[in-house]
Every structure is written in C-alpha cells, then in structure tokens.
PALUM-862550 format. One record per residue: residue number from 1; residue in one letter; x, z, y of N, C-alpha, C, O, CB in turn. Coordinates in nm, 4 decimals. Glycine has a CB too. Layout:
<pts>
  lumlum  firo        nu        nw        nv       cau       caw       cav        cu        cw        cv        ou        ow        ov       cbu       cbw       cbv
     NUM     A         X         Z         Y         X         Z         Y         X         Z         Y         X         Z         Y         X         Z         Y
...
</pts>
This chain:
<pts>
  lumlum  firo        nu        nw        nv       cau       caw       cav        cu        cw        cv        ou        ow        ov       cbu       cbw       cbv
       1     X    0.0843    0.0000   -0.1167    0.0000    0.0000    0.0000    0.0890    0.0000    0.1233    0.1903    0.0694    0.1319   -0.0960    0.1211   -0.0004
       2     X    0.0252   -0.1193    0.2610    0.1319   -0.1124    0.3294    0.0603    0.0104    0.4349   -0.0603   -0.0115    0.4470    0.1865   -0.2690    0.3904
       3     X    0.0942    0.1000    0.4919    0.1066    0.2157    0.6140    0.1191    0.1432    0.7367    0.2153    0.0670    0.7465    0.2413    0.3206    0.6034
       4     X    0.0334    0.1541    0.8387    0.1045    0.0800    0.9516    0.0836    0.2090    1.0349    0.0250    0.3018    0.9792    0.0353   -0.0801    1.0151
       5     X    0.1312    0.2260    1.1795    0.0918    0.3304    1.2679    0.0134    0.2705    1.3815    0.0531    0.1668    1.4346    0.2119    0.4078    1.3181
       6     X   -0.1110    0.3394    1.4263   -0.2127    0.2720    1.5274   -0.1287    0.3585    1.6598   -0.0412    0.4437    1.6445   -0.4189    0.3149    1.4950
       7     X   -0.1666    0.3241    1.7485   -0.1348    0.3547    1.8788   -0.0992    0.5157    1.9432   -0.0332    0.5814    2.0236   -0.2467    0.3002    1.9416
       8     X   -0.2108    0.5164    1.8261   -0.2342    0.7047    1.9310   -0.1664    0.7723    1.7851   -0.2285    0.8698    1.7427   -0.4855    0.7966    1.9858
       9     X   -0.0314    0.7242    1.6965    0.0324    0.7777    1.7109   -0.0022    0.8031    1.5149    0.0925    0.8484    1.4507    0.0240    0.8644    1.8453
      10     X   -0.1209    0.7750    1.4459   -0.2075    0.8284    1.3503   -0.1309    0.7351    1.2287   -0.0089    0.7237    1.2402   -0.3878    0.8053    1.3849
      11     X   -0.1757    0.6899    1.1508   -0.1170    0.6571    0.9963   -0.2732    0.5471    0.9904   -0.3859    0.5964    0.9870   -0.0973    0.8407    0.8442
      12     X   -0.2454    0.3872    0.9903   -0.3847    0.3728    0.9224   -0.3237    0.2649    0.8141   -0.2068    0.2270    0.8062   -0.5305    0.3109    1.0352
      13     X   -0.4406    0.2246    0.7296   -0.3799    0.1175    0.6391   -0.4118   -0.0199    0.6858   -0.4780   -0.0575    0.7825   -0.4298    0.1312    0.4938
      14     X   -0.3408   -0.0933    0.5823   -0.3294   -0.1964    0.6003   -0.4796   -0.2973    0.6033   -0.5082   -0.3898    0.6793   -0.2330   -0.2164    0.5119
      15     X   -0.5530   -0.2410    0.4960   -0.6219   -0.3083    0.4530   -0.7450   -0.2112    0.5283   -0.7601   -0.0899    0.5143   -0.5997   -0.3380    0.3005
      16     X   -0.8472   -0.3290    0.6329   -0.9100   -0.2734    0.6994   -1.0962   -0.2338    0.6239   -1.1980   -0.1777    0.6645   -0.8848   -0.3630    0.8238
      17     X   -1.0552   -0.2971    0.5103   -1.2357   -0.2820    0.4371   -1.2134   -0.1590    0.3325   -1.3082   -0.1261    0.2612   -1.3070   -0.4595    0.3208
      18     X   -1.0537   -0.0718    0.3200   -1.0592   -0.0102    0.2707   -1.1176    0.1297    0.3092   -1.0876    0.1635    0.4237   -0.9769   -0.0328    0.2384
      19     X   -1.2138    0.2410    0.2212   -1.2920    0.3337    0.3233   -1.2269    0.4248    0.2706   -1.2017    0.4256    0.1501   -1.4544    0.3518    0.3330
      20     X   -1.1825    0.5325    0.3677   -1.0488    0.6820    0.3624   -1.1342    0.7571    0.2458   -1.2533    0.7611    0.2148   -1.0260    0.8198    0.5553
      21     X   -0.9940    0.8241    0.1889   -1.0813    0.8991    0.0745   -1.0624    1.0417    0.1458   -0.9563    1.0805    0.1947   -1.0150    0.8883   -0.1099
      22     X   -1.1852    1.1143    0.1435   -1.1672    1.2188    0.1854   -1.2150    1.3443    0.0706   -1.2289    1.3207   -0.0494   -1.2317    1.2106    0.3135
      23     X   -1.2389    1.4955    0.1403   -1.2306    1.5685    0.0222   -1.3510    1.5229   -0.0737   -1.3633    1.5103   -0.1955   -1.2330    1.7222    0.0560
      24     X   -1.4692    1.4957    0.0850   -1.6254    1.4923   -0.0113   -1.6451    1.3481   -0.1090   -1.7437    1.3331   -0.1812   -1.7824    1.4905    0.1178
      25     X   -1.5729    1.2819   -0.1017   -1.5457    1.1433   -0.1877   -1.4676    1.1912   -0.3272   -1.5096    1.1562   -0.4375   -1.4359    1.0217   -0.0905
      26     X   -1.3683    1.2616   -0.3130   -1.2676    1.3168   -0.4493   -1.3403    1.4372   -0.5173   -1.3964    1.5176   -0.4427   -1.0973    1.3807   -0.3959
      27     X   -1.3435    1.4528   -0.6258   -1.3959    1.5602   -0.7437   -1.3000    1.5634   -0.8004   -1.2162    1.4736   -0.8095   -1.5107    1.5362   -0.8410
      28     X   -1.2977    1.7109   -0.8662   -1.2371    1.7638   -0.9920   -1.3215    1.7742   -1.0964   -1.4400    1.8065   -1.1060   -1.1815    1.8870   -0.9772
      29     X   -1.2412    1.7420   -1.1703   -1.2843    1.8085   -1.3465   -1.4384    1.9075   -1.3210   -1.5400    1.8987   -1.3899   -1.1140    1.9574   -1.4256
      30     X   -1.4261    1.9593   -1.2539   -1.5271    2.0902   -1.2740   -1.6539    2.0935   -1.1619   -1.7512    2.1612   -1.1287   -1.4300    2.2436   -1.2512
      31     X   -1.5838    1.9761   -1.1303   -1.7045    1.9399   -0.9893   -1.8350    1.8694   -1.0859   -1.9515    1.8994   -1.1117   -1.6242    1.7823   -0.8349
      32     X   -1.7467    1.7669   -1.1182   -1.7968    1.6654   -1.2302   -1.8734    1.7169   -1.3209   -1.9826    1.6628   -1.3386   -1.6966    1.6035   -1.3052
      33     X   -1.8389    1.8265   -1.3964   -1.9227    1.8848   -1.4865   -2.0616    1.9411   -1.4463   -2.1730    1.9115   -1.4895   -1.8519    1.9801   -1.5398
      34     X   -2.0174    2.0458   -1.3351   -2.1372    2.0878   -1.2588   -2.2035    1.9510   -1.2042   -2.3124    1.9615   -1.1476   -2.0951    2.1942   -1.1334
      35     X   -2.1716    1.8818   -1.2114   -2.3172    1.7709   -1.0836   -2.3540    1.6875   -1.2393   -2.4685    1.6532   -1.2690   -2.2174    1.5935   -0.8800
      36     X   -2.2704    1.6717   -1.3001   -2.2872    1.5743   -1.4930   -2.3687    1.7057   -1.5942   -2.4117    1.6848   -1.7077   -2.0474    1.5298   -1.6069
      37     X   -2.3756    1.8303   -1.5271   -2.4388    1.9179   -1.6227   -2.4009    1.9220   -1.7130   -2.4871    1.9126   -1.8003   -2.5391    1.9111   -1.6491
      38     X   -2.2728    1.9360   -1.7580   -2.1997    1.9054   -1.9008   -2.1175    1.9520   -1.9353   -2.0448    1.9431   -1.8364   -2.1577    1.8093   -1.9287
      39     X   -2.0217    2.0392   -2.0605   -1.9078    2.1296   -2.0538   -1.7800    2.0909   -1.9735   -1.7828    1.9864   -1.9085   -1.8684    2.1535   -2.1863
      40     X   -1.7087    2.1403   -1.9737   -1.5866    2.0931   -1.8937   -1.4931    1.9903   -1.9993   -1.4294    1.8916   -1.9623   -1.4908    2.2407   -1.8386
      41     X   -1.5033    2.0398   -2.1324   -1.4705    2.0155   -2.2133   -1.5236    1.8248   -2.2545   -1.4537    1.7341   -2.2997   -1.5074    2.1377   -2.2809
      42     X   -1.6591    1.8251   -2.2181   -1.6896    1.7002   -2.2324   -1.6180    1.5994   -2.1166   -1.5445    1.5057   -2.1478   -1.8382    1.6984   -2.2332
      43     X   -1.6404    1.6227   -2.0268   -1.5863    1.5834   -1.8661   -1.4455    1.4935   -1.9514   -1.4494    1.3743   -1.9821   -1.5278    1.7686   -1.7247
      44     X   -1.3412    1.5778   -1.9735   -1.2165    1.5689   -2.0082   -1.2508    1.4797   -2.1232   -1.1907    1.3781   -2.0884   -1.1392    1.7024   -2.0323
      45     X   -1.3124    1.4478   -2.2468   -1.3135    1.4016   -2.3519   -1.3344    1.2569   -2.2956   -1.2537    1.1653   -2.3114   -1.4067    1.4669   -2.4468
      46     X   -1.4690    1.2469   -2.2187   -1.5436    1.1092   -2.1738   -1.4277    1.0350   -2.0849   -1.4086    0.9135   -2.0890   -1.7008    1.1400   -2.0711
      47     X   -1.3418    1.1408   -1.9914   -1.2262    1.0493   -1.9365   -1.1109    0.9801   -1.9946   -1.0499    0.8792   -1.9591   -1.1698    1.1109   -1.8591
      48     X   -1.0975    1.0584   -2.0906   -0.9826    1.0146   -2.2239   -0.9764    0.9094   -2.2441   -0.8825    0.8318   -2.2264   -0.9973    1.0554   -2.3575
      49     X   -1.1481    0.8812   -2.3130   -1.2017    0.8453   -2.3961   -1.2520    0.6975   -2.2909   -1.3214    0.6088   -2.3407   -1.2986    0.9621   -2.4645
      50     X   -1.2101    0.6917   -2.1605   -1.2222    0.5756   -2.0897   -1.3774    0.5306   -2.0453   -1.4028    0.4217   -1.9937   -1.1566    0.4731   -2.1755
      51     X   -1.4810    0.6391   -2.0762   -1.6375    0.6487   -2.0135   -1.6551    0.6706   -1.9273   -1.7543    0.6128   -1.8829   -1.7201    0.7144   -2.0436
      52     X   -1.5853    0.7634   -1.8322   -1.5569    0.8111   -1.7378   -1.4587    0.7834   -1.6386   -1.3602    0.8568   -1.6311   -1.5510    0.8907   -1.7696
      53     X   -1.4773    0.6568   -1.5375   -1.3828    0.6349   -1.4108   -1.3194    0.7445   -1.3389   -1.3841    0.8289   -1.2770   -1.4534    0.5704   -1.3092
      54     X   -1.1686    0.7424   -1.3492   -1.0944    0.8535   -1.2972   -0.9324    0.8154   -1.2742   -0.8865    0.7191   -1.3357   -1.1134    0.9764   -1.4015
      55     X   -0.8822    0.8616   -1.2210   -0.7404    0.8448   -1.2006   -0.6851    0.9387   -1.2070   -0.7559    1.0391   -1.1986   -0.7003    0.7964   -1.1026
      56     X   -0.5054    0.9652   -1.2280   -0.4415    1.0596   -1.2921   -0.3940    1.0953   -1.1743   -0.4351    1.0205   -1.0856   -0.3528    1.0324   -1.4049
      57     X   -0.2965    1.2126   -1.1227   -0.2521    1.2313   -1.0388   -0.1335    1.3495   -1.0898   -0.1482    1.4639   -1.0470   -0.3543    1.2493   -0.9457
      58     X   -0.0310    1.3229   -1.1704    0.0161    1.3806   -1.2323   -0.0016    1.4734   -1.3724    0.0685    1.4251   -1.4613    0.0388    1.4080   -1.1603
      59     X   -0.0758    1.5932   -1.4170   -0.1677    1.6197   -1.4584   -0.2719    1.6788   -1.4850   -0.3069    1.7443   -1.5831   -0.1534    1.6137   -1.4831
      60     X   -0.3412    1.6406   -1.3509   -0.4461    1.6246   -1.3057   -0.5434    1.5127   -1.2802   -0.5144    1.4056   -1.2268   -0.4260    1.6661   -1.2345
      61     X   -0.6301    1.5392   -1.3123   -0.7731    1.4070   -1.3137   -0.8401    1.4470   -1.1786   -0.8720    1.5643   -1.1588   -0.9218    1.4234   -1.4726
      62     X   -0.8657    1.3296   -1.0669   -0.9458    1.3577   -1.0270   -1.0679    1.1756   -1.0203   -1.0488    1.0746   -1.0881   -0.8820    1.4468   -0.9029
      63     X   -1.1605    1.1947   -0.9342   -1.2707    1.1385   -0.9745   -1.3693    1.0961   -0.8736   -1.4503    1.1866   -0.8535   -1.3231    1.2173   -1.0570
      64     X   -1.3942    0.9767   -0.7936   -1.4261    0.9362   -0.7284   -1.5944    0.9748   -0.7199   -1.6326    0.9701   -0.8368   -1.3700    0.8299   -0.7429
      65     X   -1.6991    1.0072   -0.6401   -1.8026    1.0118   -0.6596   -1.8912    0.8906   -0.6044   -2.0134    0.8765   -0.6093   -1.8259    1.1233   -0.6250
      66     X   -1.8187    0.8292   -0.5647   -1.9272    0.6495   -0.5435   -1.8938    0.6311   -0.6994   -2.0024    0.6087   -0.7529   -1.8414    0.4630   -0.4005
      67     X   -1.8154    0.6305   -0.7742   -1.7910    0.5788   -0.9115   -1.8976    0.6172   -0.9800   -1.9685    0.5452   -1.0503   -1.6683    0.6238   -0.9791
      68     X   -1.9155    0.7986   -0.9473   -1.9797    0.8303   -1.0912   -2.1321    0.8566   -1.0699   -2.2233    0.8684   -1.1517   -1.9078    0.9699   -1.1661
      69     X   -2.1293    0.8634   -0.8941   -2.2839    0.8436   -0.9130   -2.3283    0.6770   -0.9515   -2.4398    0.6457   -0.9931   -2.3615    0.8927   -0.7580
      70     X   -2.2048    0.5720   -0.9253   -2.2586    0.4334   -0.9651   -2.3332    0.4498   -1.1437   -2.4465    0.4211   -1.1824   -2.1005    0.3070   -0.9566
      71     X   -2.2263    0.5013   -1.2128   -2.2344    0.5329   -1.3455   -2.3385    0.5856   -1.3872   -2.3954    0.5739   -1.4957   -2.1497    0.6010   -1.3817
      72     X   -2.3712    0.6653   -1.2667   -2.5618    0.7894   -1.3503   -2.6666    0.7105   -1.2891   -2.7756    0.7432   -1.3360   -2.6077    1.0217   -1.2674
      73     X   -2.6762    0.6056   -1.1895   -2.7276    0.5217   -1.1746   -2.7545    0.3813   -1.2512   -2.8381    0.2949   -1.2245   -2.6925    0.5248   -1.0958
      74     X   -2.6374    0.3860   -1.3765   -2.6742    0.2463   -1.4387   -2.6135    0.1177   -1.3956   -2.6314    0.0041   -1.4396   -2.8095    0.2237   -1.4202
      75     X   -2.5413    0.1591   -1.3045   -2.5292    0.0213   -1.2370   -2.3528    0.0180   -1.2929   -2.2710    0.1088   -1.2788   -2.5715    0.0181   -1.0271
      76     X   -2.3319   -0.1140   -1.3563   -2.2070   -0.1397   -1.3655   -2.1133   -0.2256   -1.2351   -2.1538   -0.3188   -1.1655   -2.2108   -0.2076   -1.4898
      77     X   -1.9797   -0.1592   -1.2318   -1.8378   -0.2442   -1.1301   -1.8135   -0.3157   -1.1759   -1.7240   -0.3888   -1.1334   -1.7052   -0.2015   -1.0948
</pts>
C-alpha cells in the first residue's frame, strides 16, 4: 500500500475508494461470537475452516463486520 501525506500534515492512502478501517469496522474473536451467538470455540473452528472471512494479524484473528454481516445476510463477495 502506497502512504502519501495530505497537507495538514495527516497519513492518507493512496487509493481513494478505499474506506479507513476503524475500531467499529474491526472485531475480535469474541465480538464475533457474541453478535454470531456461538461458542468462541466455534468462531475459531469456522475461520480455520475458511467459512468465516478474517485475516491474521500475527496470532491473532481479527474480522471485518461489512464481511460478516454480508455473510448472515446471504449475500455472497
């Protein structure tokens, strides 16, 4: 990803249709479970297991929520 700096000094990207991820966009493991109603244990299995859209971040999972409400909605990316 290229970084450019805007004027007043800030960090923006390159790519202008991309939308900032912020905290209320990112979930954890346990966010997921609570809003999926489901053990924590499942959460982790279904991501493994590639059912579940997520990215690694060392090791840690976290989890986009446009993804997974797309997912409880039915609607495939």
């Amino acid at each position: 990803m290229h970084v450019t700096h805007s004027p007043n000094g800030t960090r923006a990207s390159a790519d202008p249709d991309r939308v900032p991820l912020t905290r209320a966009r990112v979930m954890t493991p346990t966010e997921v479970a609570e809003l999926l109603q489901m053990p924590l244990s499942t959460v982790y299995y279904l991501a493994r297991s590639g059912q579940l859209p997520h990215s690694r971040l060392g090791r840690s999972y976290r989890f986009l929520r446009d993804e997974i409400e797309t997912l409880l909605r039915g609607e495939r990316r």
